[in-house]
TISERO-848357 format. One record per residue (C-alpha): residue in one letter; residue number from 1; x, y, z. Coordinates in Angstrom, 1 decimal, padded with zeros to 4 digits. Each point is the difference from the previous one (the first is absolute). Example, Ala and Ser with C-alpha at 12.3 -4.5 7.8 and 13.67 -1.06 7.14 Angstrom:
2
rec code A pos 1 u 012.3 v -004.5 w 007.8
rec code S pos 2 u 001.4 v 003.4 w -000.7
# end
This chain:
273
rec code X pos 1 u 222.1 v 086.1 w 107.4
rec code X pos 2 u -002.2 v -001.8 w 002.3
rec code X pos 3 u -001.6 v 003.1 w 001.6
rec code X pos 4 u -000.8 v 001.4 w -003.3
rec code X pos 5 u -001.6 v -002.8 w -000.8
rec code X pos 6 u -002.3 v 000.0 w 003.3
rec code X pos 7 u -000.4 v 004.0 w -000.7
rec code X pos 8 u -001.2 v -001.0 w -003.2
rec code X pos 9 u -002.4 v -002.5 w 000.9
rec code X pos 10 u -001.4 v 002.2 w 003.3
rec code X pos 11 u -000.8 v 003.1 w -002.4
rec code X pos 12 u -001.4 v -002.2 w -002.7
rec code X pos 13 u -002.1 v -001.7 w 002.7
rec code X pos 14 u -001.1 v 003.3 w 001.3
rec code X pos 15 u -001.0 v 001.5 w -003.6
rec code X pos 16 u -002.1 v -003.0 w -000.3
rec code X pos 17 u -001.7 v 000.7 w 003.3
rec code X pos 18 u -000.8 v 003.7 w -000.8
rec code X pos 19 u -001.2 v -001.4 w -003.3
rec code X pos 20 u -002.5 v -002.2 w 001.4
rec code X pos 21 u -001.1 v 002.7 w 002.7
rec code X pos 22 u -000.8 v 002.4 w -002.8
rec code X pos 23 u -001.7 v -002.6 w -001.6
rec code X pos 24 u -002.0 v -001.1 w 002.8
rec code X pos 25 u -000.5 v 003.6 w 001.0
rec code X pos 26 u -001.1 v 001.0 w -002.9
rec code X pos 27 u -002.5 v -002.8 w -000.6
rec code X pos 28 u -001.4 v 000.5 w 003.6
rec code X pos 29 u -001.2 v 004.0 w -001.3
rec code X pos 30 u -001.2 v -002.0 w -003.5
rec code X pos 31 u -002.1 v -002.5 w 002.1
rec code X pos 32 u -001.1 v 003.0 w 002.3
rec code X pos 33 u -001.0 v 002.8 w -003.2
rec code X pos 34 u -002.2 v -003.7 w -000.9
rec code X pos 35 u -001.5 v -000.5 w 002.9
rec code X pos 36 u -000.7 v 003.5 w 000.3
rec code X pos 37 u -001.5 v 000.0 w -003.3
rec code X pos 38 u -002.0 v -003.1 w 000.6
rec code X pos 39 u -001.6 v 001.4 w 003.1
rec code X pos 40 u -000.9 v 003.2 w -001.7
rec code X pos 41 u -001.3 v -001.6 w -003.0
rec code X pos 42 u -002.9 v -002.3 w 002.4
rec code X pos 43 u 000.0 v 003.2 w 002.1
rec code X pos 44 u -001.8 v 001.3 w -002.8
rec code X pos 45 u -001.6 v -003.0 w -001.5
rec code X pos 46 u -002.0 v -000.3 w 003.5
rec code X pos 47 u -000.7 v 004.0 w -000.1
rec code X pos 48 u -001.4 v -000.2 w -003.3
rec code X pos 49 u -002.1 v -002.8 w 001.0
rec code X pos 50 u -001.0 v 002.0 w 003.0
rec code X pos 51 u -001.4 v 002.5 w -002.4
rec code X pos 52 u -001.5 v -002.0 w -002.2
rec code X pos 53 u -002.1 v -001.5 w 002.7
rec code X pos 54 u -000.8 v 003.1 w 001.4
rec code X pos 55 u -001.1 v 001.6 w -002.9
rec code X pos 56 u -002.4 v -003.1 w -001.0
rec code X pos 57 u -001.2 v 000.1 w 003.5
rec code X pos 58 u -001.3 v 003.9 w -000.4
rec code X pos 59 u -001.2 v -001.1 w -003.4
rec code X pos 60 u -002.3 v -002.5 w 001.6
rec code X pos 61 u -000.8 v 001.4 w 002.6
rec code X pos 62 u -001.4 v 003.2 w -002.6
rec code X pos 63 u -001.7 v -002.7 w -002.1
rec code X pos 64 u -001.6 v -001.5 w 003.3
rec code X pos 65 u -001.1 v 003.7 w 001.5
rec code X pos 66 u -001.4 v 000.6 w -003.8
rec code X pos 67 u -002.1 v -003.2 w -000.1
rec code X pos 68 u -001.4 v 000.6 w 003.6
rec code X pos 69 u -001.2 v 003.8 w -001.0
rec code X pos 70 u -001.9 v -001.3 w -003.2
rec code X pos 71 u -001.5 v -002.4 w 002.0
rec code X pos 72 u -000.8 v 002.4 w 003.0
rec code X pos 73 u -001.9 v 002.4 w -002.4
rec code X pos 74 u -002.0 v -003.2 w -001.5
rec code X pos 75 u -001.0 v -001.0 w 003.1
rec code X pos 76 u -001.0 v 003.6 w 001.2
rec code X pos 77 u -002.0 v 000.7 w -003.2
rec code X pos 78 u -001.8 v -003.1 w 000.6
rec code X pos 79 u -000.7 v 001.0 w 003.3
rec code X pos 80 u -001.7 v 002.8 w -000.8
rec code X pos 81 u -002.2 v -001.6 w -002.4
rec code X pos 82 u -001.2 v -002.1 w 002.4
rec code X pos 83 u -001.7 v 002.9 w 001.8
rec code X pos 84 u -000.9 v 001.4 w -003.2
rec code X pos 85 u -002.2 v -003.2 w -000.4
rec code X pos 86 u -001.0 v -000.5 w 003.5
rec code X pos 87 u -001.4 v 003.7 w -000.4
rec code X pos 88 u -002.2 v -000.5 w -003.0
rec code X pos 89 u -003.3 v 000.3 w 000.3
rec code X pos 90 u -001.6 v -001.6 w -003.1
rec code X pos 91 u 002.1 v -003.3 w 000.1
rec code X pos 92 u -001.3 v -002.9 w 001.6
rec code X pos 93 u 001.3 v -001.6 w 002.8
rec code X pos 94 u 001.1 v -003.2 w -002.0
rec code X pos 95 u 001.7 v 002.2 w -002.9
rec code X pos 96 u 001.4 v 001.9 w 002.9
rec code X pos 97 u 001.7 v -003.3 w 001.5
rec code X pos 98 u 000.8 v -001.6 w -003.5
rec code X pos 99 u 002.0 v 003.4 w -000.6
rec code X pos 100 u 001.6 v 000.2 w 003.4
rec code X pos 101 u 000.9 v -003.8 w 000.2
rec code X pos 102 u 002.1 v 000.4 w -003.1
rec code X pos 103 u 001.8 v 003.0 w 000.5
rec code X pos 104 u 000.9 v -001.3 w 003.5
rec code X pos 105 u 001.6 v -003.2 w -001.4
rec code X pos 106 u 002.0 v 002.1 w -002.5
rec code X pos 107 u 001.3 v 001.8 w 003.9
rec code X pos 108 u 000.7 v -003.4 w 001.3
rec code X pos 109 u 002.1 v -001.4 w -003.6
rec code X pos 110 u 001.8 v 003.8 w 000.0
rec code X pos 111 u 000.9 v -000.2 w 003.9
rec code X pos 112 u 001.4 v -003.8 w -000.7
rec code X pos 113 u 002.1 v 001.2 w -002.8
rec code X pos 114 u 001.2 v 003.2 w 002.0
rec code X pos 115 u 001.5 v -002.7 w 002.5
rec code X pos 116 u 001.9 v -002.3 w -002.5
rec code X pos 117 u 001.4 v 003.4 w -001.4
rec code X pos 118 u 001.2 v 000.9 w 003.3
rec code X pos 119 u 001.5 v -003.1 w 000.6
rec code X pos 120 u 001.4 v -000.9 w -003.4
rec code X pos 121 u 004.0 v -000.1 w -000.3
rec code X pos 122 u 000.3 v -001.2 w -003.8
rec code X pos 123 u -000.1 v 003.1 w -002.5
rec code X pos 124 u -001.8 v -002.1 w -002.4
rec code X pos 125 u -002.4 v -000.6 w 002.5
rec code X pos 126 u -000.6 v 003.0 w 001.0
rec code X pos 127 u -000.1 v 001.4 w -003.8
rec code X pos 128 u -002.8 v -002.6 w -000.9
rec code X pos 129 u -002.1 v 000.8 w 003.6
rec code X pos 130 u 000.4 v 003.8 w -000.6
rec code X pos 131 u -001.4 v -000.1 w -004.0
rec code X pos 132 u -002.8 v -002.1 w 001.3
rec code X pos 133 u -001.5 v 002.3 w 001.8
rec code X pos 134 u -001.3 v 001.8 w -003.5
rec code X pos 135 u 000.5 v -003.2 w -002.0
rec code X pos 136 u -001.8 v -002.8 w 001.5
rec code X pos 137 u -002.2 v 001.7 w 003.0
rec code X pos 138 u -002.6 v 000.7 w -003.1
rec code X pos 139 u -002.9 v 000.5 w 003.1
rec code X pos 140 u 001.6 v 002.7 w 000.7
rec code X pos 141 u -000.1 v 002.1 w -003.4
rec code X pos 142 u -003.7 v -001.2 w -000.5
rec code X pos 143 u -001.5 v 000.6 w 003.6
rec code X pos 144 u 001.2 v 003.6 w -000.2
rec code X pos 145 u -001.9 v 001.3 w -002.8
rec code X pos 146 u -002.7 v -002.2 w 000.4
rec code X pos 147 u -001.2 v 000.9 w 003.6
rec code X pos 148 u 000.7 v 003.7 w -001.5
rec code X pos 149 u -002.6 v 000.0 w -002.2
rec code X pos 150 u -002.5 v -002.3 w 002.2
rec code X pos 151 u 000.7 v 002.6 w 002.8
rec code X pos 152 u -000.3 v 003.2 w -002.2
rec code X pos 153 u -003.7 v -001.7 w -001.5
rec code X pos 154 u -001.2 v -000.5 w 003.5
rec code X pos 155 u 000.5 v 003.8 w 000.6
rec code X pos 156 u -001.9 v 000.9 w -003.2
rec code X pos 157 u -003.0 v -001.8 w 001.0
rec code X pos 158 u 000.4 v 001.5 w 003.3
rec code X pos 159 u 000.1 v 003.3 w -001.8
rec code X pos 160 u -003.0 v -000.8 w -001.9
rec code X pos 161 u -002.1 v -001.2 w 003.1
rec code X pos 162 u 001.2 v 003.6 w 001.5
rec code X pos 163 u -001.3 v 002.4 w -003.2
rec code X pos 164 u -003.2 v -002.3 w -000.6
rec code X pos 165 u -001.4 v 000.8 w 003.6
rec code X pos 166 u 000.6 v 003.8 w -000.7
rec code X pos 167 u -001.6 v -000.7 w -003.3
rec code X pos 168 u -003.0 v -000.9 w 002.0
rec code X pos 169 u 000.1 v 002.8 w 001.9
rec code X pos 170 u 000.2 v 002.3 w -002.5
rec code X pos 171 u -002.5 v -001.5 w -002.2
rec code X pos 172 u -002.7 v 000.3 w 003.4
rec code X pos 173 u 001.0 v 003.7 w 000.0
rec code X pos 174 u -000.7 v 000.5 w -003.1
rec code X pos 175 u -003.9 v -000.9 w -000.2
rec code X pos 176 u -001.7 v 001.0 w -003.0
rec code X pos 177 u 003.0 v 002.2 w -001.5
rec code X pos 178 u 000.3 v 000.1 w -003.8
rec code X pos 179 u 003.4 v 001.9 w 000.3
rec code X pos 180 u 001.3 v -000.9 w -003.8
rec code X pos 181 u 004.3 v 000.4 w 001.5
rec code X pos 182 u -001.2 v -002.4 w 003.5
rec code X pos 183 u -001.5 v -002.4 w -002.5
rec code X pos 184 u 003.2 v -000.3 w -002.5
rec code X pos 185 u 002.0 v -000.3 w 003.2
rec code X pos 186 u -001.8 v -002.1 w 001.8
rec code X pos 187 u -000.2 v -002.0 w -003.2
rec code X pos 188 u 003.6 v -000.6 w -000.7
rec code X pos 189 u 000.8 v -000.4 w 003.9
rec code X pos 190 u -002.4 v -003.0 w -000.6
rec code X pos 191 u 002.1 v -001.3 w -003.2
rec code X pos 192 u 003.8 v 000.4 w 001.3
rec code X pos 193 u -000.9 v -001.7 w 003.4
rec code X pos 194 u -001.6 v -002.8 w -002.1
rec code X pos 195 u 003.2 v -000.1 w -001.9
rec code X pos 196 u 002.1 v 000.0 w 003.0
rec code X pos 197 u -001.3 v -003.0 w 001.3
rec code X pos 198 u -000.1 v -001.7 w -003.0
rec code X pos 199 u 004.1 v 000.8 w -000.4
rec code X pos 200 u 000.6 v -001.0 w 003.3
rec code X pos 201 u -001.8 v -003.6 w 000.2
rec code X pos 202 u 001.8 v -000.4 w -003.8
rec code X pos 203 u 003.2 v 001.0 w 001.9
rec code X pos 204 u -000.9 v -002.8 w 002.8
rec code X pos 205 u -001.1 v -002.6 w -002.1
rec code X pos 206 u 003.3 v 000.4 w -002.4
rec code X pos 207 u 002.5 v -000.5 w 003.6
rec code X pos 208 u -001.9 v -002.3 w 002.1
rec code X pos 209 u 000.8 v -003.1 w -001.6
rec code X pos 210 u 003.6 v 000.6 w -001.0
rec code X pos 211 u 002.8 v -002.7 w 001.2
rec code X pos 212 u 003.7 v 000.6 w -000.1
rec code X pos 213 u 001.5 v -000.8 w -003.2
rec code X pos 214 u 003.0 v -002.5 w 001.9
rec code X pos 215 u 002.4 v 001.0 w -002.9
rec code X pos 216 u -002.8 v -000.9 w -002.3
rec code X pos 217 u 000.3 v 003.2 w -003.1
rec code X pos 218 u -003.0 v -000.4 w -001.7
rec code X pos 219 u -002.0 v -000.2 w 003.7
rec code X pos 220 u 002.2 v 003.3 w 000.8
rec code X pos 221 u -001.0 v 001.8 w -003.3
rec code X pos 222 u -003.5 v -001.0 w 001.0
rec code X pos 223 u 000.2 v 001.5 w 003.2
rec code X pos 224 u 002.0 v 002.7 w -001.2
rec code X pos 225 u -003.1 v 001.3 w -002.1
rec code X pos 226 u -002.7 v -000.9 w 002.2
rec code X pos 227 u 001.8 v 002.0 w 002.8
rec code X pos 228 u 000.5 v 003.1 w -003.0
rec code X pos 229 u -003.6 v -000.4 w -000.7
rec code X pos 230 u -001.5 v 000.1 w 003.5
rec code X pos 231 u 002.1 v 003.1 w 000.7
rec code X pos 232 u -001.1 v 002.0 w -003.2
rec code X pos 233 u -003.6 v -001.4 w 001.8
rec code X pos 234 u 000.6 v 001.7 w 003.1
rec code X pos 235 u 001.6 v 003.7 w -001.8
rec code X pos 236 u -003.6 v -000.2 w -001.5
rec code X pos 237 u -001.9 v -000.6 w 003.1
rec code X pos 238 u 001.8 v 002.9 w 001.7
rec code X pos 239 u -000.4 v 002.5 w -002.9
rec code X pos 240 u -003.8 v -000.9 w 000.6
rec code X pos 241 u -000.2 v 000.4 w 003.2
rec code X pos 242 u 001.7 v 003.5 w 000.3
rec code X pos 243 u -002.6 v 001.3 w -002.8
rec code X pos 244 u -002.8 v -001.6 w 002.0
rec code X pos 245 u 001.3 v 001.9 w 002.8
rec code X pos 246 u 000.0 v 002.9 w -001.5
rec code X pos 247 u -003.4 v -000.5 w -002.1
rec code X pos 248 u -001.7 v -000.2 w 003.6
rec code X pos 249 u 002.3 v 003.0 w 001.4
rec code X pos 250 u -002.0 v 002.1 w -002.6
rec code X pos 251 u -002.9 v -001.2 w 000.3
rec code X pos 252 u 000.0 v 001.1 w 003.7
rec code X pos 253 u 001.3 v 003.1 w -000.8
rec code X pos 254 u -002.9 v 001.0 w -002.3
rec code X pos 255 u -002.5 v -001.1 w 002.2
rec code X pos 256 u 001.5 v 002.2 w 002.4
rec code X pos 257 u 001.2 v 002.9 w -001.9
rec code X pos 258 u 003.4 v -000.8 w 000.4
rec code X pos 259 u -000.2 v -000.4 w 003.4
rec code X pos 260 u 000.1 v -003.4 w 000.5
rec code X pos 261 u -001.5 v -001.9 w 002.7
rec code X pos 262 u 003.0 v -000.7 w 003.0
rec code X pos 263 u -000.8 v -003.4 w 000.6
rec code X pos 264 u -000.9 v -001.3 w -003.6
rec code X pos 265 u 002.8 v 002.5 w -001.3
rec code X pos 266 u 002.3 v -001.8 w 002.3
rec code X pos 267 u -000.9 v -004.0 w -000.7
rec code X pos 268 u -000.2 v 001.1 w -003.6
rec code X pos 269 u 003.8 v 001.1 w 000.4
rec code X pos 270 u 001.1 v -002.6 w 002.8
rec code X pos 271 u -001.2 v -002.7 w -002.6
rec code X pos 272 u 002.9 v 000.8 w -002.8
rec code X pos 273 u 002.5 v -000.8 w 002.4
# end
């Protein structure tokens, strides 16, 4: 009866231990699926953050590219106004320098910004710089037009200059002709270049003085319709000028039975252009 009894008690003892081994076996594979799960679950937390980044990065980096190409073309039109100006013939040296001096400053304050763009790292930041560039450089959006119109006046008067010396020429040729189509033309030669420089210094004197409005709207409505103004000045002026040209085209071409003079014929025509 005895060695049941230790029968007994080894089996029982041995069902317990298999019990606890399953138990601690099978908590072992529920710890491991966890762990398993955990690790996924910040695997993907750090990939998703990896992509995040990376996409902001491409965003910024489009934003800075964007900023630096407005600012590029700003600075190359500028440029080229500054030869426009530096060519003109009819502006004086001080209006020439007044002109230059501002447009290079605008250079120097668009070069600056170009710079902080590049180096920028907030969004915001680089948001604000980028809608500057139209927003607050207001030099920029007056110069433009401005030296435009001054540059396009200076070329009229040139023009004028050009057709008033063959005018003289043609008037010496002439002597005591009474030719009734010669007179009309020579007539309303004399009126449109009159006109043409009367457009074009009313065109001048509208620009010249103009400031940057600095965010100020009723200065930019005022600038707005002297610029509008100036231009419909300068459509005039050229309209004049190309019936001048052709007023003295004729002219030549009577006095010469249509076969015009090759040097007169040829300033007359080189003078339109």
């Amino acid at each position: 009866m005895k060695n049941n009894l230790n029968i007994t008690l080894k089996s029982t003892a041995i069902a317990t231990l298999a019990s606890m081994l399953v138990f601690v076996v099978a908590n072992a594979q529920t710890n491991t699926v966890k762990h398993t799960n955990l690790n996924r679950s910040a695997s993907s937390s750090v990939e998703r953050m990896i992509q995040r980044e990376a996409r902001q990065a491409s965003s910024t980096e489009k934003r800075i590219i964007k900023g630096q190409d407005m600012i590029n073309q700003r600075v190359s039109s500028l440029g080229e106004l500054i030869s426009r100006i530096q060519n003109m013939k009819n502006l004086s040296d001080a209006g020439k320098m007044s002109l230059i001096a501002s447009l290079r400053s605008e250079i120097t304050s668009l070069n600056t910004l170009e710079g902080n763009i590049a180096s920028t790292t907030s969004t915001s930041t680089l948001k604000s710089e980028i809608e500057s560039i139209t927003n607050n450089n207001r030099v920029y959006a007056l110069v433009e037009p401005q030296t435009q119109i001054m540059a396009a006046a200076d070329r009229i008067t040139t023009l004028v200059i050009s057709l008033n010396a063959i005018y003289t020429k043609v008037n010496a040729r002439l002597g005591s002709s009474t030719n009734s189509t010669v007179a009309g033309s020579l007539s309303d030669f004399s009126v449109k270049i009159t006109d043409a420089t009367a457009q074009a210094n009313a065109a001048t004197a509208l620009v010249s003085n103009l400031k940057p409005d600095n965010g100020d709207k009723t200065i930019a409505a005022s600038n707005k319709t002297a610029l509008k103004s100036a231009h419909s000045n300068i459509v005039i002026a050229q309209k004049d000028i190309q019936a001048a040209r052709a007023d003295i085209k004729s002219v030549i071409e009577t006095l010469t039975g249509n076969h015009s003079d090759n040097n007169t014929s040829a300033e007359a025509t080189s003078s339109s252009r």
